[in-house]
Residue frames relative to the residue before (quaternion, step in Angstrom):
aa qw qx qy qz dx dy dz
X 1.0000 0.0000 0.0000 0.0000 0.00 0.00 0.00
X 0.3735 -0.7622 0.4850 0.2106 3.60 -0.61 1.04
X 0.3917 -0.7559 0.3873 0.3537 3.78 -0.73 0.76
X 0.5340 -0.6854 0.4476 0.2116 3.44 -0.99 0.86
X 0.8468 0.1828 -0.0953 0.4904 3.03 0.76 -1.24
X 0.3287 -0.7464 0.5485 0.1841 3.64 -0.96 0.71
X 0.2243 -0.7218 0.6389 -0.1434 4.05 -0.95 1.50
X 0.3156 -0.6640 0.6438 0.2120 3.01 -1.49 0.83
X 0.5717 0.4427 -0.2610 0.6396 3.50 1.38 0.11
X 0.4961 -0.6987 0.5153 0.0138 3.31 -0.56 1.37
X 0.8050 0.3505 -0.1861 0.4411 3.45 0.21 -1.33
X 0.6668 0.4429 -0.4645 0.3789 3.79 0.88 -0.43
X 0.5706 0.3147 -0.5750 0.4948 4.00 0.41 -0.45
X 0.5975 0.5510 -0.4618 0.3552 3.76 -0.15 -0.71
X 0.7320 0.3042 -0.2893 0.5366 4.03 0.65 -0.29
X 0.6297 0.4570 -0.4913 0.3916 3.44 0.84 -0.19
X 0.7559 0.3656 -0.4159 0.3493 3.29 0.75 -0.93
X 0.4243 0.6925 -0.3717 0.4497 3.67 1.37 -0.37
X 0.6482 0.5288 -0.2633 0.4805 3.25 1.01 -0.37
X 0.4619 0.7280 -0.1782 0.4743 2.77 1.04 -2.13
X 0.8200 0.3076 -0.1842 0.4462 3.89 -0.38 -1.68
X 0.4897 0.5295 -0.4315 0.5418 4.11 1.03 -1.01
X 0.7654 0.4888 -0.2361 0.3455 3.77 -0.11 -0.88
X 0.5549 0.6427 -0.2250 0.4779 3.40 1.39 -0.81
X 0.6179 0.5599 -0.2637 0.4849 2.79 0.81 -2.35
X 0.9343 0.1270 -0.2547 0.2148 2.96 -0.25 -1.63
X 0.3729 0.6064 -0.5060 0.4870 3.81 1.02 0.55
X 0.6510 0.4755 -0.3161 0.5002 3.58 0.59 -0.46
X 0.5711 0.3433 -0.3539 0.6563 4.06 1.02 -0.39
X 0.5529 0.5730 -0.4596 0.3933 3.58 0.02 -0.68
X 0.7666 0.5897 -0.0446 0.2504 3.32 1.02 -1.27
X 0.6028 0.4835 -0.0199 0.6344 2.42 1.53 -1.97
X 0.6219 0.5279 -0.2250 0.5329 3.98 0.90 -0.89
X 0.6628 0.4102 -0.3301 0.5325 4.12 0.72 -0.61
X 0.7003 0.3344 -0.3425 0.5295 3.50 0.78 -1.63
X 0.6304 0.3854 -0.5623 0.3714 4.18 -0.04 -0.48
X 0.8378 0.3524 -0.3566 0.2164 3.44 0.14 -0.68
X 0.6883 0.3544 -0.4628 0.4317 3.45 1.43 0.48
X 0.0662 0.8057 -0.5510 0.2070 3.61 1.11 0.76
X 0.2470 -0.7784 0.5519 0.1686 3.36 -1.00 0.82
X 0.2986 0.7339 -0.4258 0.4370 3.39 1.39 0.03
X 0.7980 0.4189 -0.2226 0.3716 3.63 0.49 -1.42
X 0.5404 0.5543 -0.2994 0.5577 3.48 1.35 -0.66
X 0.6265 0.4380 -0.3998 0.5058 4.00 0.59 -0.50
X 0.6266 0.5991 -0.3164 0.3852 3.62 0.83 -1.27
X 0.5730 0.5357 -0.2298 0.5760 3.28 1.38 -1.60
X 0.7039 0.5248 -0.2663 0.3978 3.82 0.38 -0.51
X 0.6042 0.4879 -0.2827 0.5630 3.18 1.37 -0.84
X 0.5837 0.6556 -0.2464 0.4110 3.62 0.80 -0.58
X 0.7503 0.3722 -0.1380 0.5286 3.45 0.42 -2.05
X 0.6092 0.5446 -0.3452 0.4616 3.99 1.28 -0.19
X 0.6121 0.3666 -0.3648 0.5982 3.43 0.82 -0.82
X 0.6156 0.4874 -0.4328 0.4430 4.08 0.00 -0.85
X 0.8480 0.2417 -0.2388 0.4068 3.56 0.46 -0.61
X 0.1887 0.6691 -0.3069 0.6500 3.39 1.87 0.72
X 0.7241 0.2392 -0.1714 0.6238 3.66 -0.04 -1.48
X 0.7609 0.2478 -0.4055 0.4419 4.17 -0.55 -0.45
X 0.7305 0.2856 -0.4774 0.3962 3.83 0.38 0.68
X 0.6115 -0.6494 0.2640 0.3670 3.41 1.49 0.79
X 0.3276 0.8855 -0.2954 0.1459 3.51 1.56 0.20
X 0.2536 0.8603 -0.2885 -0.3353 3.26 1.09 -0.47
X 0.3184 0.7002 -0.4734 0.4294 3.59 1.74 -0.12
X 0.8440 0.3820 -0.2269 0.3005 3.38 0.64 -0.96
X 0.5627 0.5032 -0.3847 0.5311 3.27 1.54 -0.28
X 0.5154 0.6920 -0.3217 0.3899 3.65 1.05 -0.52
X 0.7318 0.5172 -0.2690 0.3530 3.56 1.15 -1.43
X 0.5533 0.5569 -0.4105 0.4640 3.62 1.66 0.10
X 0.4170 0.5717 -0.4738 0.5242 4.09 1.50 0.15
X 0.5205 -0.4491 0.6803 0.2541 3.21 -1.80 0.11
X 0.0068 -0.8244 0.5417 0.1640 3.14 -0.83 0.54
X 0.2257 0.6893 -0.5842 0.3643 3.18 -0.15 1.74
X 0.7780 -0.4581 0.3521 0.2469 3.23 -1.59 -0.23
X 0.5772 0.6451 -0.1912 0.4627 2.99 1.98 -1.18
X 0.4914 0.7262 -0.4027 0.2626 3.78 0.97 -1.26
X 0.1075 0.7861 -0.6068 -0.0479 3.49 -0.49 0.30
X 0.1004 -0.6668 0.7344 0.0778 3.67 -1.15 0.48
X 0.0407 -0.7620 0.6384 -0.1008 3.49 -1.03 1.17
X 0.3172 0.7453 -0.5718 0.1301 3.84 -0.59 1.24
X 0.8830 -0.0257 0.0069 0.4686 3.34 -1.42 -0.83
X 0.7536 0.3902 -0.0928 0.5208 3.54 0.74 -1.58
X 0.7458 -0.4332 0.2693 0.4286 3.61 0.54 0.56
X 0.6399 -0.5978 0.3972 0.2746 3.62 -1.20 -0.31
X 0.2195 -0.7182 0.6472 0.1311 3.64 -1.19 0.43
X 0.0204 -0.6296 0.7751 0.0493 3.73 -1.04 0.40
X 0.7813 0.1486 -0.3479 0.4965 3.33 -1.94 1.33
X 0.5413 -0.7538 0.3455 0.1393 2.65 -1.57 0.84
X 0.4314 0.6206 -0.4215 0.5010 3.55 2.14 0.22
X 0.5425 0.6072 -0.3157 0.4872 3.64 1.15 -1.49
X 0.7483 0.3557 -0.3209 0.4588 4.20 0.64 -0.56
X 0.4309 0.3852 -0.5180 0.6305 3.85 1.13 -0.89
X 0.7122 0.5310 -0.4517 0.0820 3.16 -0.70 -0.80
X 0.4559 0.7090 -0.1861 0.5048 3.38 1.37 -1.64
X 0.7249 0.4974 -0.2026 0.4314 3.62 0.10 -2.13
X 0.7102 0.5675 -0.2622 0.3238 3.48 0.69 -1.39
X 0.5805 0.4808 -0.2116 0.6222 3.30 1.16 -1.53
X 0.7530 0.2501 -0.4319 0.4289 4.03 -0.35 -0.36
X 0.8546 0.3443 -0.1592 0.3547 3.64 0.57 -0.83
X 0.1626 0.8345 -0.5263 -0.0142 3.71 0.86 0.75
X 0.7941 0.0876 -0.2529 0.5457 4.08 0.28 0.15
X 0.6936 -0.5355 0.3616 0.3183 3.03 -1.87 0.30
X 0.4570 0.4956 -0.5959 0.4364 3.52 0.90 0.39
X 0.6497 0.4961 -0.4233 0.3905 4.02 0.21 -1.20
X 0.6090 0.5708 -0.3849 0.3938 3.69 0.91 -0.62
X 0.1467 -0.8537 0.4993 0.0204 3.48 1.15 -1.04
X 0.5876 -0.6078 0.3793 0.3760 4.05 -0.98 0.10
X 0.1191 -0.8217 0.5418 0.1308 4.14 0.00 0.50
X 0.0651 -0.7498 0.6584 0.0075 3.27 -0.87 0.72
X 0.0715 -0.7133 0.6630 0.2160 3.62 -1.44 0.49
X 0.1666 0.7325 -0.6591 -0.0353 3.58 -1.78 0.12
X 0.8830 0.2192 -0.3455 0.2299 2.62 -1.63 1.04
X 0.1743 -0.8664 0.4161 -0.2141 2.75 1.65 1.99
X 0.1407 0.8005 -0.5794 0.0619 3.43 -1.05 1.01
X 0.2443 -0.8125 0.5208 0.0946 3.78 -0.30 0.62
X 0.0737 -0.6670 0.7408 -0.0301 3.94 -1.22 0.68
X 0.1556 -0.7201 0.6478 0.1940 3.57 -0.66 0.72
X 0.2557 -0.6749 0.6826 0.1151 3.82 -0.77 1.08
X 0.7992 -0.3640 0.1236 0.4620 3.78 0.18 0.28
X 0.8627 -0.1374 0.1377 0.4667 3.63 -1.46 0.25
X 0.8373 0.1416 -0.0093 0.5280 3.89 0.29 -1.03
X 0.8725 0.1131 -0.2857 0.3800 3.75 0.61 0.22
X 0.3166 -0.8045 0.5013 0.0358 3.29 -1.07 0.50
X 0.0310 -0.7502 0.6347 0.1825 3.86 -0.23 0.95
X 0.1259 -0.7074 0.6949 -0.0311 3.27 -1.75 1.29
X 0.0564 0.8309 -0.5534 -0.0107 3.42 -0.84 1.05
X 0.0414 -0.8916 0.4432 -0.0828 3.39 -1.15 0.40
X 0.4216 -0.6497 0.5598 0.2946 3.74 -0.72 -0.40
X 0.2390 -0.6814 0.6917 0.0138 2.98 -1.36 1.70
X 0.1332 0.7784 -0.6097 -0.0673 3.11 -2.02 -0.32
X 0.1712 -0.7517 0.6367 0.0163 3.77 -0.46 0.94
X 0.0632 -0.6030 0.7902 -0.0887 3.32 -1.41 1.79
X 0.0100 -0.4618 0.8569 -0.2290 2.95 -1.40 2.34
X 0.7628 -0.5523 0.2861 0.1769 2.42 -2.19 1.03
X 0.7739 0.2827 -0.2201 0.5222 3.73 1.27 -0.31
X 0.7801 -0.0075 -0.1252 0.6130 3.50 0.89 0.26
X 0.4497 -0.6528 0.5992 0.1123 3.64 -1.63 0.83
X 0.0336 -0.7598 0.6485 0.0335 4.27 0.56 0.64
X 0.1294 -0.7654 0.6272 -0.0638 3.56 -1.01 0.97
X 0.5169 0.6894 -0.5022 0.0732 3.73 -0.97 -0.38
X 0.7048 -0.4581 0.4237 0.3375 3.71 -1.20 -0.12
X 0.1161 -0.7343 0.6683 0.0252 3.35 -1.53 0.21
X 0.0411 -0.6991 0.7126 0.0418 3.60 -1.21 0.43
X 0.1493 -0.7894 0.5929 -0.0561 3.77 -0.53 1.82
X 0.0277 0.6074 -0.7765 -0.1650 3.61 -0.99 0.55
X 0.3473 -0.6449 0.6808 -0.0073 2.84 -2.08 1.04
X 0.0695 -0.8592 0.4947 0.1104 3.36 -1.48 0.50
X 0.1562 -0.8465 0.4724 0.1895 3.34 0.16 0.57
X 0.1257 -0.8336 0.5371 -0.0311 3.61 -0.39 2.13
X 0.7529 -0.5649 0.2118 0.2630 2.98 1.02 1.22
X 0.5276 -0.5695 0.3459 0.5269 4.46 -0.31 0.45
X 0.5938 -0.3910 -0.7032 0.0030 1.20 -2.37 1.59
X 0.6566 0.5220 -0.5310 0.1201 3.72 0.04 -0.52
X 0.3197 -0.7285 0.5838 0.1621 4.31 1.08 -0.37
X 0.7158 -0.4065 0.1510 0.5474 3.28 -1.42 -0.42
X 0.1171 -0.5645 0.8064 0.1320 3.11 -2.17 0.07
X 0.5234 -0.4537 0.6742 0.2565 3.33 -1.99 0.83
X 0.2337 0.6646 -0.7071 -0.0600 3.65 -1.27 0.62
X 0.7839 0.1960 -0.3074 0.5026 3.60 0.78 0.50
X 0.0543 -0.7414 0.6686 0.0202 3.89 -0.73 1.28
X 0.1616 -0.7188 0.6758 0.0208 3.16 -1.30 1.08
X 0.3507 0.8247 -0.4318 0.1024 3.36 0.37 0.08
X 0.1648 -0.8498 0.5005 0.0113 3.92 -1.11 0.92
X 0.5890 -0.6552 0.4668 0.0764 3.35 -1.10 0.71
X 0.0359 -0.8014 0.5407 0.2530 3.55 -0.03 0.62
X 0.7422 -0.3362 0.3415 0.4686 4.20 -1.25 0.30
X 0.6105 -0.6101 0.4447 0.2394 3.42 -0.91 0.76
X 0.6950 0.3284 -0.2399 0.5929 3.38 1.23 -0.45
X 0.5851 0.4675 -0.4147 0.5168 3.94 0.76 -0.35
């Protein structure tokens, strides 16, 4: 920013505009903080979620699946290595989760969104499955894409981790 005003004292335009930019900034978060948190983007994202979670507690897995991209690109990356495409993940899910007891009840919390630009969003959070002998828990970091009507968001990257069987 070029200095308007000219001083035989140096340091005062230099603090106004130093100021000047502190004030911006922080009007500019103010901004950026109101408009992110009433994005409607994040509520769909949240939708795409609270479907697949209720998907997974009726043992669906087509239906928890329908929040993946289906493409080639999908990748799901955790404890036991990685999957690319989106058959290579149904697939994965299938092999760990073959009746509706392994499925078990899935909860998420503490759901946070970051819009990385116009179409995608990383959302991360805490899982946790309560079956009758054991309660697996751990975190997750989702990008989202939003491929536009009818299909909306889709998961094409799942980061997502396990905490120790005893933690």
């Amino acid at each position: 920013m070029p200095h308007a005003t000219i001083s035989a004292t140096p340091s005062k335009p230099r603090r106004r505009i130093g100021l000047t930019r502190r004030v911006a900034a922080s009007a500019l978060l103010c901004v950026a903080a109101t408009s992110c948190a009433s994005d409607p983007a994040f509520a769909d994202v949240e939708s795409v979620l609270f479907r697949q979670r209720d998907a997974w507690n009726r043992a669906d897995l087509d239906g928890y699946m329908a929040g993946y991209a289906a493409n080639e690109h999908t990748v799901f990356m955790g404890s036991h290595g990685s999957n690319r495409g989106f058959d290579a993940v149904r697939d994965r899910y299938k092999a760990s989760y073959k009746t509706p007891e392994a499925f078990g009840i899935l909860t998420f919390d503490g759901l946070v969104s970051s819009r990385l630009d116009h179409e995608t969003i990383l959302t991360r959070g805490r899982w946790r499955l309560d079956r009758k002998d054991d309660a697996p828990h751990g975190e997750f970091l989702l990008i989202l894409r939003n491929f536009g009507p009818p299909t909306g968001w889709k998961i094409v990257a799942d980061y997502t981790t396990s905490a120790p069987k005893n933690g």
